[in-house]
LUMVEX-167266 format. One record per residue (C-alpha): x negated, y negated, z negated; residue in one letter; residue number from 1. Coordinates in nm, 4 decimals. Each point is the difference from the previous one (the first is absolute). Layout:
N
X,Y,Z,A,NUM .
...
//
This chain:
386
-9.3613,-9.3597,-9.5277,X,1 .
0.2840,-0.0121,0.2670,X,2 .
0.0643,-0.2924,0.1996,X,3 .
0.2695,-0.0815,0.2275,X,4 .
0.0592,0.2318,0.2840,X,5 .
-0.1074,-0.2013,0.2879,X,6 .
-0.0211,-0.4194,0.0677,X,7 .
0.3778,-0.0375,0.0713,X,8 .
0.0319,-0.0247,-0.3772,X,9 .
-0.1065,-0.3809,0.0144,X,10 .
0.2155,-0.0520,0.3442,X,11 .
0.3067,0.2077,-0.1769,X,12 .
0.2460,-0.2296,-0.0965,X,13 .
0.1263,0.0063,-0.3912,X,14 .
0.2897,-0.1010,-0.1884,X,15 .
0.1032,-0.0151,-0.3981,X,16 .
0.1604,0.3120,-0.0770,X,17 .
0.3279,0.0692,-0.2075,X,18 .
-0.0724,0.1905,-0.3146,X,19 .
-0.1034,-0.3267,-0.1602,X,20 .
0.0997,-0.3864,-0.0215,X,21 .
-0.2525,-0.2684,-0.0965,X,22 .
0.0437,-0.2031,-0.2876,X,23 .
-0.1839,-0.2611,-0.1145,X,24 .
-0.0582,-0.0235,-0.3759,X,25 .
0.1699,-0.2848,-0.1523,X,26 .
0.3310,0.1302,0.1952,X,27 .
-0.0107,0.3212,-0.1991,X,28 .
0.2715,0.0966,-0.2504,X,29 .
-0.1256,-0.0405,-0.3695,X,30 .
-0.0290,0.3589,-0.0701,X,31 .
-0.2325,0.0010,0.3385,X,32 .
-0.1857,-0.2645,-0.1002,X,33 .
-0.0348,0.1431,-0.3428,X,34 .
-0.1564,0.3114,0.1427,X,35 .
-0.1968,-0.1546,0.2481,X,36 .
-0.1552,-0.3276,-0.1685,X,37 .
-0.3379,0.1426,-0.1334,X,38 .
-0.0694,-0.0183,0.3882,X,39 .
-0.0004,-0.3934,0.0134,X,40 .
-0.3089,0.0213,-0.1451,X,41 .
-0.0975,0.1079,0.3242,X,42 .
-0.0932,-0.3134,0.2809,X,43 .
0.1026,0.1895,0.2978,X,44 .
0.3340,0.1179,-0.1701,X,45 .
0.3307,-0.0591,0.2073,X,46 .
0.2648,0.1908,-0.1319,X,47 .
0.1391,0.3854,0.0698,X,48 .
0.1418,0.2112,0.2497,X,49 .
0.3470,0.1286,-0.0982,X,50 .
0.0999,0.3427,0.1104,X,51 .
0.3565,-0.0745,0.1720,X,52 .
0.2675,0.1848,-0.0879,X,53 .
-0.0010,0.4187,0.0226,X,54 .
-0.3801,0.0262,0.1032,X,55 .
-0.1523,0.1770,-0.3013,X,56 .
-0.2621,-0.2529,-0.0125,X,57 .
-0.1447,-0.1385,-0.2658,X,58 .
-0.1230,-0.4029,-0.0128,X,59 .
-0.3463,-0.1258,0.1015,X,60 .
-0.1509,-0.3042,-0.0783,X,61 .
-0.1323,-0.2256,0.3304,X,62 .
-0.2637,-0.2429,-0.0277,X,63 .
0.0073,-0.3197,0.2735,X,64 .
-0.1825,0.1682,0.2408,X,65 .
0.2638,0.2668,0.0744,X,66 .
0.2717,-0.2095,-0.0771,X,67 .
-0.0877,-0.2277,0.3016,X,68 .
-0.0929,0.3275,0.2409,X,69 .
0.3581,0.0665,-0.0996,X,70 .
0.1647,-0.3210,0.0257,X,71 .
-0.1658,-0.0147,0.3434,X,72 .
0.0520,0.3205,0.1476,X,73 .
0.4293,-0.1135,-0.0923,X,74 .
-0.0370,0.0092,0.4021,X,75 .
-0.1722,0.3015,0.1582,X,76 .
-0.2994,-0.0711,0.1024,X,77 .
-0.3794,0.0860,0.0776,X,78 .
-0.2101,-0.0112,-0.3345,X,79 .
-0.0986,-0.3717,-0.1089,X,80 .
-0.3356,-0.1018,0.0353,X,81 .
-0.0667,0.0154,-0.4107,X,82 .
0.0698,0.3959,0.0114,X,83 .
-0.1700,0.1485,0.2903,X,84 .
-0.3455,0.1710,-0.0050,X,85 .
-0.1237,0.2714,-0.0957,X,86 .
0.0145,-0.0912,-0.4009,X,87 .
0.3639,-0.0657,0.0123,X,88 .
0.0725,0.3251,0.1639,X,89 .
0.0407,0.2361,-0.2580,X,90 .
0.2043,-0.2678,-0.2226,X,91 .
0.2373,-0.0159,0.3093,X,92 .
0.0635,0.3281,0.0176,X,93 .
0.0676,0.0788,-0.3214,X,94 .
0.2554,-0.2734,0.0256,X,95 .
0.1544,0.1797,0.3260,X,96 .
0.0032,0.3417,-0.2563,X,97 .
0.1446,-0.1723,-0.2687,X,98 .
0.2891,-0.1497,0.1563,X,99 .
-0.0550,-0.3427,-0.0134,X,100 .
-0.0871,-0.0127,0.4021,X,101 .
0.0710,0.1376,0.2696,X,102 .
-0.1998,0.0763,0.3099,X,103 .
0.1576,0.0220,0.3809,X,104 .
-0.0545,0.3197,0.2046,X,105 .
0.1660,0.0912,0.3276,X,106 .
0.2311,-0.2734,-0.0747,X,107 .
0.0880,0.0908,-0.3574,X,108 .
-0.0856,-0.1453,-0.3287,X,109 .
-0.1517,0.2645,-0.2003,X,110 .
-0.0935,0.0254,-0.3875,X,111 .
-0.1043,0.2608,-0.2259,X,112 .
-0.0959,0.3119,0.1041,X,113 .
0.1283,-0.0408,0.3474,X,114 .
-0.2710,-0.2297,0.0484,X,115 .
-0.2887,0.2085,-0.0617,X,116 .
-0.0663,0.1156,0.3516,X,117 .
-0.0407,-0.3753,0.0334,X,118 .
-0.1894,-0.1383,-0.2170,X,119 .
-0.2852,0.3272,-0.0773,X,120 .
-0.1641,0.2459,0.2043,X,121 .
-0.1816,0.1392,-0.3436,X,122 .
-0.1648,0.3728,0.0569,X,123 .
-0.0281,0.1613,-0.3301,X,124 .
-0.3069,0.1821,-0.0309,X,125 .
-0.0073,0.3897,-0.0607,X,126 .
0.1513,0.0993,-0.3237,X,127 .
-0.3488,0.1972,-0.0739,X,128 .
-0.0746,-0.1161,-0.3543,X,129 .
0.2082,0.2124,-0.3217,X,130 .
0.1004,-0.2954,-0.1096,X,131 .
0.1003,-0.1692,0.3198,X,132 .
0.2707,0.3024,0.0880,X,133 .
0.1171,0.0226,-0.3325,X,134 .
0.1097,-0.3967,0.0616,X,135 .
0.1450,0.1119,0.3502,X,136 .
0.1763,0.2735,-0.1641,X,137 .
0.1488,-0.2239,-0.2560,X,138 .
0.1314,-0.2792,0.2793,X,139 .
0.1137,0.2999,0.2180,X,140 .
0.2087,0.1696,-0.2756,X,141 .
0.1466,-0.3431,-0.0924,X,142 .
0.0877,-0.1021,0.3461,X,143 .
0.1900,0.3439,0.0667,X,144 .
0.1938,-0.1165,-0.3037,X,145 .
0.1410,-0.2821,0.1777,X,146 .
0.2874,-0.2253,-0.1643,X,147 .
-0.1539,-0.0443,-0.3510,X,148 .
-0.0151,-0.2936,-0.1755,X,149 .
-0.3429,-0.1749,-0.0168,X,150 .
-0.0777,0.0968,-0.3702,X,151 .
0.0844,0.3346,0.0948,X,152 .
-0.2273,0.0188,0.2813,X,153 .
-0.2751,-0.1599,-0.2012,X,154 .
0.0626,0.2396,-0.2461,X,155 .
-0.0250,0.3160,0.2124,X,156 .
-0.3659,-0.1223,0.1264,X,157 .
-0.1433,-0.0973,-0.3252,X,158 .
0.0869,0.3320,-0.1579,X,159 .
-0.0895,0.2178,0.2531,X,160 .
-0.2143,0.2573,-0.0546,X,161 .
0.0908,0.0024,-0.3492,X,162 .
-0.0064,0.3656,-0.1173,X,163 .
0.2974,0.1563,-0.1778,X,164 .
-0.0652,0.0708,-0.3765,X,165 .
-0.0445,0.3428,-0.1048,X,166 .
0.2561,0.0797,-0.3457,X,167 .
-0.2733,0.1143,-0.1408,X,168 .
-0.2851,-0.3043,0.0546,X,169 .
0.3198,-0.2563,-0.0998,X,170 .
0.0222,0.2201,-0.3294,X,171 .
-0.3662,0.0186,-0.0587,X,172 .
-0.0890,-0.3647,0.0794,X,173 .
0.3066,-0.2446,-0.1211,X,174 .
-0.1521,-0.2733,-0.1356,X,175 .
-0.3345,-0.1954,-0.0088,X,176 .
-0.1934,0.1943,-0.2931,X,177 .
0.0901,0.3331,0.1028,X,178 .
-0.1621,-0.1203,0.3892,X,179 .
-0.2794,-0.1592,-0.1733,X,180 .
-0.0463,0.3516,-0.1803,X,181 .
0.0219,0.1811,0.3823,X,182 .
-0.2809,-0.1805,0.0671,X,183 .
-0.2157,0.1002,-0.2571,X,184 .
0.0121,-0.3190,-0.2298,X,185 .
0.2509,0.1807,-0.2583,X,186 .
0.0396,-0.3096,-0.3667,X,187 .
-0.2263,0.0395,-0.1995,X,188 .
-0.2852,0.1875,0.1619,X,189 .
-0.3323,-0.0741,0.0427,X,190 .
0.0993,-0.0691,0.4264,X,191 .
0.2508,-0.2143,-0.1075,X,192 .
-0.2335,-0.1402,-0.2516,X,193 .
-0.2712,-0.0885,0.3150,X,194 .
0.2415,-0.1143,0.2435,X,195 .
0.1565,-0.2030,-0.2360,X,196 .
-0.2952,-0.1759,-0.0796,X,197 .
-0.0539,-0.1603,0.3431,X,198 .
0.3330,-0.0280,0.1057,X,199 .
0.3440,-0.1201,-0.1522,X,200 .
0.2681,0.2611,0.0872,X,201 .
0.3504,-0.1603,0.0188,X,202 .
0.3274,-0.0118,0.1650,X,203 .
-0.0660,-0.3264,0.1814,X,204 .
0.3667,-0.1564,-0.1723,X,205 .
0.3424,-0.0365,0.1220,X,206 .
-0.0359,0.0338,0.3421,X,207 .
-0.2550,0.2370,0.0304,X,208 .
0.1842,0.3111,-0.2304,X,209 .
-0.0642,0.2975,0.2475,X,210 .
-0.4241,-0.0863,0.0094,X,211 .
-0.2212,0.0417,-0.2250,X,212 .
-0.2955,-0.2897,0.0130,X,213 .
-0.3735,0.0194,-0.0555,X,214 .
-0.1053,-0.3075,-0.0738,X,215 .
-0.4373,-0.0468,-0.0754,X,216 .
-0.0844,-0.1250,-0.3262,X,217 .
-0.2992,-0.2160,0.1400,X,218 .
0.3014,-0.2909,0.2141,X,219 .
0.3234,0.0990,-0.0409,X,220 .
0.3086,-0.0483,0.2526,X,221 .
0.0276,0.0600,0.3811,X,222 .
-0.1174,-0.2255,0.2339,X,223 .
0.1318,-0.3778,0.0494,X,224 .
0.1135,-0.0564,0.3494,X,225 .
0.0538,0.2621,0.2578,X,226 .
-0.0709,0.3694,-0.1372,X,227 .
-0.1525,0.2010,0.2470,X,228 .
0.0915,0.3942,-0.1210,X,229 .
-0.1860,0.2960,0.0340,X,230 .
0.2348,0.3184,0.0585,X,231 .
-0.1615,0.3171,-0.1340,X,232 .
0.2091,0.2284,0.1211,X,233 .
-0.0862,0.3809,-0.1544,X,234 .
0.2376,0.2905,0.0280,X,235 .
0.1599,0.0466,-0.3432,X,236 .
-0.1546,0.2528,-0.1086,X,237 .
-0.3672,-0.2151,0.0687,X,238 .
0.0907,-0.3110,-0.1710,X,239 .
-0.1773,0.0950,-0.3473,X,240 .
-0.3329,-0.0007,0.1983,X,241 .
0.1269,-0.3198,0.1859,X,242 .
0.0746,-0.2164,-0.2904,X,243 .
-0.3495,0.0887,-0.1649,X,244 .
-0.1736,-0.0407,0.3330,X,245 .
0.1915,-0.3705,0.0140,X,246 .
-0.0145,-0.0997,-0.4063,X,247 .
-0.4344,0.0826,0.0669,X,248 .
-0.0234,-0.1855,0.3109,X,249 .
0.1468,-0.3185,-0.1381,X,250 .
-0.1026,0.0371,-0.3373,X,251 .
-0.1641,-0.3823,-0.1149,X,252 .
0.1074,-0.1308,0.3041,X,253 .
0.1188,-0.3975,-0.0660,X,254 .
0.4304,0.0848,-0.0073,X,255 .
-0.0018,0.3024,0.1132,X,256 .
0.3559,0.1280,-0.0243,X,257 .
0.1294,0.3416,0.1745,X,258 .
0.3314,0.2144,-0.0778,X,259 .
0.1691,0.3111,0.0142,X,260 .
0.3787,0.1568,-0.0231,X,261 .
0.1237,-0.0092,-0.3478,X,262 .
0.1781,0.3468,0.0609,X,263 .
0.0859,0.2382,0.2523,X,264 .
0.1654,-0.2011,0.1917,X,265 .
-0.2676,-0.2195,0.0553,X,266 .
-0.2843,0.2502,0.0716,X,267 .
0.2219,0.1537,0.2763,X,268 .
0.0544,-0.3496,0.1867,X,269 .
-0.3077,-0.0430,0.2667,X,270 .
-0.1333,-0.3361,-0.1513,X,271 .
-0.0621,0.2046,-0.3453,X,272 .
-0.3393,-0.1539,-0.0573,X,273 .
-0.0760,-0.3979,0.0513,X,274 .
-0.2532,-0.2116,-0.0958,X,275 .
-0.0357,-0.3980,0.0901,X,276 .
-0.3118,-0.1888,0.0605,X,277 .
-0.0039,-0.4275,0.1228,X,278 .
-0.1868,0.0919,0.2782,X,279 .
-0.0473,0.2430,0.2855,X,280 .
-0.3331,0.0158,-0.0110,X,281 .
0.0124,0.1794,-0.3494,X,282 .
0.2671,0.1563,0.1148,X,283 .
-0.1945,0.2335,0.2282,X,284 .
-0.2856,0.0229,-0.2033,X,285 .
0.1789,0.1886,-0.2503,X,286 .
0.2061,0.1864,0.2405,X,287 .
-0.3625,0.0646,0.1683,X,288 .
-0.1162,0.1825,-0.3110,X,289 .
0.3449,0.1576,-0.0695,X,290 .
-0.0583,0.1590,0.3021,X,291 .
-0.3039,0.1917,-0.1118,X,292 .
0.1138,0.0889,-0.3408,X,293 .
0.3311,0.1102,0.1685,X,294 .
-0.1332,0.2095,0.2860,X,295 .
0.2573,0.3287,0.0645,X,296 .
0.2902,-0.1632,-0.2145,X,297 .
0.3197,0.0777,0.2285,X,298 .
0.2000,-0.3053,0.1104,X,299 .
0.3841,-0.0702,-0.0517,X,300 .
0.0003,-0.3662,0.2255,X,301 .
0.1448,-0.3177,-0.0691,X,302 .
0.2003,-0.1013,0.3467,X,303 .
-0.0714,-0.3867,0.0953,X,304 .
-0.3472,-0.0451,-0.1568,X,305 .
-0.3109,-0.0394,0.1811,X,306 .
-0.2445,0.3358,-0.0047,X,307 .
-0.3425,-0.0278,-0.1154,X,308 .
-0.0322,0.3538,0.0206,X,309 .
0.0296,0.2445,0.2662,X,310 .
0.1876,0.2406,-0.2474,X,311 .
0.2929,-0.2796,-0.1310,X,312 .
-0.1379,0.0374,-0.3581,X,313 .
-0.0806,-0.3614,-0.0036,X,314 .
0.1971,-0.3072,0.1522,X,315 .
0.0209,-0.3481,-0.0659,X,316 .
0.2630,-0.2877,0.0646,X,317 .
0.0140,-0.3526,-0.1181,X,318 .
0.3013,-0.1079,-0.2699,X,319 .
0.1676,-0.3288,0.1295,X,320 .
-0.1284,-0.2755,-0.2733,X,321 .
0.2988,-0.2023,-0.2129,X,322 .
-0.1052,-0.3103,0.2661,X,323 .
0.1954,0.1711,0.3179,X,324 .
0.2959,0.0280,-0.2105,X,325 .
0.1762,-0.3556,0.0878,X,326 .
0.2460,0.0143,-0.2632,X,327 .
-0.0654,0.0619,-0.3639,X,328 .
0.2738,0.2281,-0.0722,X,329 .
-0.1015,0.2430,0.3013,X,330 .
-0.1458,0.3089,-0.1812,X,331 .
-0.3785,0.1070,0.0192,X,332 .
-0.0595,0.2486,0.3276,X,333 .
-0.2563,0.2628,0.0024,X,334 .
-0.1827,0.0839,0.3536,X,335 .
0.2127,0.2895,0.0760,X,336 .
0.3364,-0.1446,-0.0981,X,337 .
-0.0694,-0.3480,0.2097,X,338 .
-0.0065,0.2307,0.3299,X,339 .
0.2321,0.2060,-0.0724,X,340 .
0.2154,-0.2365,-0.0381,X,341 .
-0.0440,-0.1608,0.3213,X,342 .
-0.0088,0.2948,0.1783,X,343 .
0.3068,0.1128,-0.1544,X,344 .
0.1494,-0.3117,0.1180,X,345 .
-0.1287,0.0444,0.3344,X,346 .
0.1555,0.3553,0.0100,X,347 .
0.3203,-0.1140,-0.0894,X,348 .
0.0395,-0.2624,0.2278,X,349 .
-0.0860,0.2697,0.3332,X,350 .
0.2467,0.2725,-0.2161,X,351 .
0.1785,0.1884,0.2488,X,352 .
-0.2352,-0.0134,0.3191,X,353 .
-0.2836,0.2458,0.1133,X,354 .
-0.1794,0.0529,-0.3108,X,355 .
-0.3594,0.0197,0.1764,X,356 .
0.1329,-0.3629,0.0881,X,357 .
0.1083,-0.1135,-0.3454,X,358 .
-0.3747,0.1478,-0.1085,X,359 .
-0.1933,-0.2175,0.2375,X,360 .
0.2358,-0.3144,-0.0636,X,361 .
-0.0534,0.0231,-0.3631,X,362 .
-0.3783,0.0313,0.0205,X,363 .
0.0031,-0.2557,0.2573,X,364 .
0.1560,-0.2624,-0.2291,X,365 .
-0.2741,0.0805,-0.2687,X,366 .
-0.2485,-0.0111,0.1975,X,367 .
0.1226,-0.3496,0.1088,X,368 .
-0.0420,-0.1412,-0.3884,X,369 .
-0.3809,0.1657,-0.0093,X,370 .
0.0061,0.3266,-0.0469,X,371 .
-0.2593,0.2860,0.1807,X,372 .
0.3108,0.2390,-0.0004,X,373 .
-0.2230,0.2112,0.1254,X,374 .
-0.2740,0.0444,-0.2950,X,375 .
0.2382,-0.1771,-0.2029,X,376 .
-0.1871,-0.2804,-0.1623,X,377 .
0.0887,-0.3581,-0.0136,X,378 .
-0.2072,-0.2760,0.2489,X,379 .
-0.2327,-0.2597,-0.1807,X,380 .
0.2472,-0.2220,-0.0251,X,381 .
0.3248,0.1889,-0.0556,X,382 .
-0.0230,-0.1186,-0.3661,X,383 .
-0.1354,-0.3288,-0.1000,X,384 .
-0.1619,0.1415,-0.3502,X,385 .
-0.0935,0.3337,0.1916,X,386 .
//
């Protein structure tokens, strides 16, 4: 994990930066209050950080611990005692990335991505995994975009290495029977008949529409808590031997759920095949016998997931659990949307610099919440239910 680039970090002197002002709670407007009063629930709740004016920012919430490291560093000034060390540091610097401080060098107050060379001397390792140059690829192609909104950004890296769909696959496979039939469980046959009768086959409701769900008969629904996913990851073509070789590996396993694109679409997107498990152990245990009944399959590879294989057939990653989400009304994330969200919020933030530059900044702030950006997998404690 990087640290900071050398001790002068804890001599530096800091100061609260611009983007935001502090407000405490009860000195919100009612409409900010309204949106913000689930966190009083919270002990260590103080109020929000307000983007000023014209920053593109969006609010935060501050607990009292960073509202007094901001109401003290008012002045500039060496860290206080409460937030040196070496367990403070990355918190610090994401603060520095984010905006909400700001960090002297050669006599000028520096936030953002002007502050990397400051605050990280990370080394990414060798890009020598499929997987892990298909991620490089993806921040690389987003960072030469430059100027996009963060969405945008975010967009581009979650969909990359999504295929284009042939005209003649989107006319063959529109719809969820006529994929179910592709893969040899046609309605009404005697396949259909046996995998029905150890799995329930649905849609997965409103918000699932474009996946279709296996669900086993013997404890139904996904996981409680945080889902860790298995990405089976077949070239099209293979995924009729991939779903068996998944449906038979988890087959009577207590809620065992996997799913697959519920058209063409969907079996041309890299993540095509997933199936979620409570814990990593049995995570890898089934993706240890996948292995074997999936030897010479072809890999497409799902960018930002953590290999198991050598091949990038099979990947894991860990889906945020509802707890991390601090406000009710902030939708559910999935593994690969939470960083690319950040990191397309990193990259917009160094748009229009070196783009090798924006690439290390952005995997530099990840890194800084808990993430091995270069195996991509989340640290022990990145999520509390993880």
């Amino acid at each position: 994990m990087p640290r900071p680039a050398s001790p002068a970090f804890e001599t530096a002197r800091f100061r609260r930066g611009g983007a935001y002002e502090l407000v405490v709670y009860d000195r919100l407007p009612d409409e900010e209050k309204s949106a913000f009063g689930e966190l009083l629930a919270d002990p260590g709740f103080y109020g929000v950080l307000r983007p000023v004016d014209g920053s593109g920012r969006t609010y935060r919430a501050a607990n009292r611990e960073t509202a007094l490291l901001l109401l003290t560093l008012g002045e500039p000034g060496t860290l206080p005692f409460f937030a040196r060390g070496s367990d403070s540091a990355d918190g610090i610097a994401a603060l520095v990335y984010d905006g909400v401080l700001e960090v002297e060098h050669d006599g000028r107050f520096l936030t953002g991505p002007e502050a990397a060379p400051v605050l990280s001397d990370a080394r990414r390792a060798p890009a020598g995994h499929p997987l892990t140059r298909l991620s490089h690829d993806a921040l690389r192609l987003a960072a030469a975009a430059g100027g996009g909104r963060p969405d945008e950004l975010a967009s581009l890296l979650y969909d990359f290495n999504r295929l284009p769909v042939p005209r003649e696959w989107a006319v063959r496979l529109p719809d969820r029977e006529a994929v179910l039939a592709w893969l040899g469980y046609p309605a009404g046959s005697a396949p259909r008949r046996r995998l029905e009768a150890g799995w329930e086959v649905g849609d997965g409701g409103e918000r699932s529409r474009g996946w279709i769900y296996f669900t086993g008969r013997r404890r139904g629904g996904r996981p409680a808590g945080a889902s860790y996913k298995l990405y089976v990851s077949p070239a099209v073509e293979q995924l009729p031997r991939a779903v068996e070789a998944v449906a038979a590996v988890l087959e009577g396993r207590s809620q065992a759920t996997f799913k697959t694109g519920a058209d063409a679409a969907g079996l041309f997107r890299p993540d095509k095949l997933v199936a979620y498990f409570a814990d990593l152990d049995a995570l890898l245990a089934a993706a240890r016998a996948l292995e074997e009944r999936l030897d010479g399959v072809a890999a497409h590879g799902v960018p930002f997931t953590a290999p198991i294989d050598d091949t990038g057939l099979l990947s894991w990653g860990a889906d945020p659990p509802a707890s991390e989400r601090p406000l009710s009304w902030h939708g559910p994330e999935s593994w690969r949307t939470w960083l690319a969200g950040r990191l397309g919020s990193a990259l917009a933030q160094a748009a229009g610099g070196d783009p090798d530059a924006a690439c290390s900044f952005a995997l530099d702030r990840l890194a800084r919440e808990g993430v091995d950006v270069d195996r991509w997998i989340p640290a022990a404690g990145l999520f509390r239910a993880a």
